[in-house]
C-alpha positions in Angstrom: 7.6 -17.5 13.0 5.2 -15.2 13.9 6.4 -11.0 14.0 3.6 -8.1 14.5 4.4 -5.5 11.0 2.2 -2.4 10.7 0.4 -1.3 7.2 1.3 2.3 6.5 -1.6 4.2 4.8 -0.4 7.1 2.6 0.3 9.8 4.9 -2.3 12.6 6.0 0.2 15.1 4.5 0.3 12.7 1.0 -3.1 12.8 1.0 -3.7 16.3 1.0 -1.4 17.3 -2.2 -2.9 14.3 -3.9 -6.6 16.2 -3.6 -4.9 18.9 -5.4 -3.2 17.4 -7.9 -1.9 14.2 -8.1 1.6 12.5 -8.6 1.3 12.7 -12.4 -0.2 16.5 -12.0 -3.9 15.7 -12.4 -6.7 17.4 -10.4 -8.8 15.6 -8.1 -11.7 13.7 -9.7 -14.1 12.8 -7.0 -17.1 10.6 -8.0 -19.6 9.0 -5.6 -18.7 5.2 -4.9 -22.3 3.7 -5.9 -21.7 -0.3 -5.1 -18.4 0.0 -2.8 -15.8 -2.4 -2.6 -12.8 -0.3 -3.7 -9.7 -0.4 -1.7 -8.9 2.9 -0.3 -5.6 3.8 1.0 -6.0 6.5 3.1 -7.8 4.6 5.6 -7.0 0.1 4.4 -10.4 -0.2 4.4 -12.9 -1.1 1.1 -15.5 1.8 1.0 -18.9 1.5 1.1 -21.4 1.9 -0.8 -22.5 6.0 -1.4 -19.0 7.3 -0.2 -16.8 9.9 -2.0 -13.4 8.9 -3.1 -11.4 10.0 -6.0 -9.2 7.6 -7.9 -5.3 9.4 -7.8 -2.0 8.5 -9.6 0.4 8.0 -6.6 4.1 7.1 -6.7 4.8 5.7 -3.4 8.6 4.6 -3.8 9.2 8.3 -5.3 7.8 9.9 -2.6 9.4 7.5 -0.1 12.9 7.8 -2.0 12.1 11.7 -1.3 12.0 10.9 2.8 15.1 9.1 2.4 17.5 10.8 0.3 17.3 7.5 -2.1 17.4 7.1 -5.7 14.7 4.8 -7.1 15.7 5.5 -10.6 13.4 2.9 -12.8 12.0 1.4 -10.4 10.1 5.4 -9.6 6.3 4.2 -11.1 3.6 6.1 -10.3 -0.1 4.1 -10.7 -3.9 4.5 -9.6 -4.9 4.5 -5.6 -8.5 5.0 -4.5 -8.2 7.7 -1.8 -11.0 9.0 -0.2 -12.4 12.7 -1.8 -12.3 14.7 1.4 -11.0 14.0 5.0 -10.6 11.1 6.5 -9.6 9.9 9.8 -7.1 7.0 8.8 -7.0 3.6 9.5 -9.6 2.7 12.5 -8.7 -0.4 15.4 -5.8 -2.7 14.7 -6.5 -4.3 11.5 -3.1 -5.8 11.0 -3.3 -7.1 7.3 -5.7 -5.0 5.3 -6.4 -6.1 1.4 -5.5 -10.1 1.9 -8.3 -11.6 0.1 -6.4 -12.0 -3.2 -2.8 -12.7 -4.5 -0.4 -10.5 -3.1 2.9 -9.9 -3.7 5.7 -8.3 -1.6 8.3 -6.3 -3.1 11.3 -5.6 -1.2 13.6 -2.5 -1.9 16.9 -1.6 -0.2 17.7 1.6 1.6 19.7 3.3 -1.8 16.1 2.1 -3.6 16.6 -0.6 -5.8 14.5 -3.8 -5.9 15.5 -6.9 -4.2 13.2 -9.0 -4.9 9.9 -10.3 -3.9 7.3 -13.2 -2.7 3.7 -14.1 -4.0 1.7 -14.7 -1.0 -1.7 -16.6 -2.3 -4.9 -16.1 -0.4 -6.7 -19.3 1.1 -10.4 -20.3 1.3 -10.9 -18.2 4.0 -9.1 -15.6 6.6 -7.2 -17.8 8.9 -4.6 -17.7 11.5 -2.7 -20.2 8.7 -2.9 -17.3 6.0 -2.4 -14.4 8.8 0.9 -16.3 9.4 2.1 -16.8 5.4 1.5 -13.0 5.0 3.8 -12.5 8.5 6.5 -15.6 7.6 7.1 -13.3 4.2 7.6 -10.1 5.9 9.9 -11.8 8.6 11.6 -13.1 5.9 11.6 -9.9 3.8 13.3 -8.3 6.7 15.5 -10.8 7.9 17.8 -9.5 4.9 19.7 -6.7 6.6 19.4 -4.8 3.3 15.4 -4.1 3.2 14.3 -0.7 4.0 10.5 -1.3 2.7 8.2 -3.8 1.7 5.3 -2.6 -0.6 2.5 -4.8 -0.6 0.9 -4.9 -4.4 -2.1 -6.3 -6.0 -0.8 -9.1 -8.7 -3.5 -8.8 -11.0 -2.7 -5.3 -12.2 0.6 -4.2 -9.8 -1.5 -1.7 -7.3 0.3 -0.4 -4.6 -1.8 -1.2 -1.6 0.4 -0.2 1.5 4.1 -0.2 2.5 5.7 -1.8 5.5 8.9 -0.5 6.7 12.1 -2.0 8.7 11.5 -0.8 12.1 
């Protein structure tokens, strides 16, 4: 079962309060990115080597919860996101599954904002239409249950948000 789902990169408007201070009230730290290879979130790309970005404490589900009128009570975390120091365009083409080259897991929450659970999606030797489809058979079955409202897509070796999908 193959569905189309759409990575959300934090929002333009996000992005701007986090370059002033971020969601655990630090300033922006910007640094130049000498060998690359960091994800950034404002655009689900890896930068290159030379940019600008700024590593940021973001708490995505709090600031979603905030859209939503929900209550993510414990489950509110805040962590580090690379971000990009200064403008940035957003996401370029249609690059459907950004950050798949590792284990992933997806954690699903429910409209009110509690955790319903999740699924470890392992990477495989090499990008393929086999792997493109594991990472779209767990969102399918993410939101098949009528009670997911967003997927968050995380890093499993240290927990980093990477992007949020949600229900349609």
């Amino acid at each position: 079962m193959t569905t189309t789902h759409t990575p959300r990169p934090v929002p333009p408007r996000v992005l701007k309060e986090l370059r002033t201070a971020d969601d655990a009230g630090r300033p922006l730290a910007p640094f130049t990115d000498e060998e690359g290879g960091a994800p950034l979130r404002c655009c689900l790309r890896h930068s290159e080597p030379g940019e600008r970005i700024a590593l940021v404490s973001y708490a995505p589900l709090r600031r979603w919860a905030a859209e939503t009128d929900a209550d993510p009570g414990a489950y509110d975390e805040q962590g580090p996101v690379f971000i990009h120091a200064g403008q940035c365009p957003g996401p370029s083409g249609t690059a459907a599954l950004p950050f798949t080259n590792a284990h992933r897991v997806l954690r699903r929450y429910s409209a009110d904002g509690r955790i319903l659970g999740g699924r470890l999606v392992e990477p495989a030797e090499s990008f393929d239409e086999a792997f493109a489809d594991a990472f779209s058979d767990a969102f399918a079955d993410a939101f098949a249950d009528p009670e997911v409202a967003v997927v968050q897509v995380r890093a499993v070796e240290y927990g980093c948000f990477l992007y949020e999908v949600r229900r349609a």
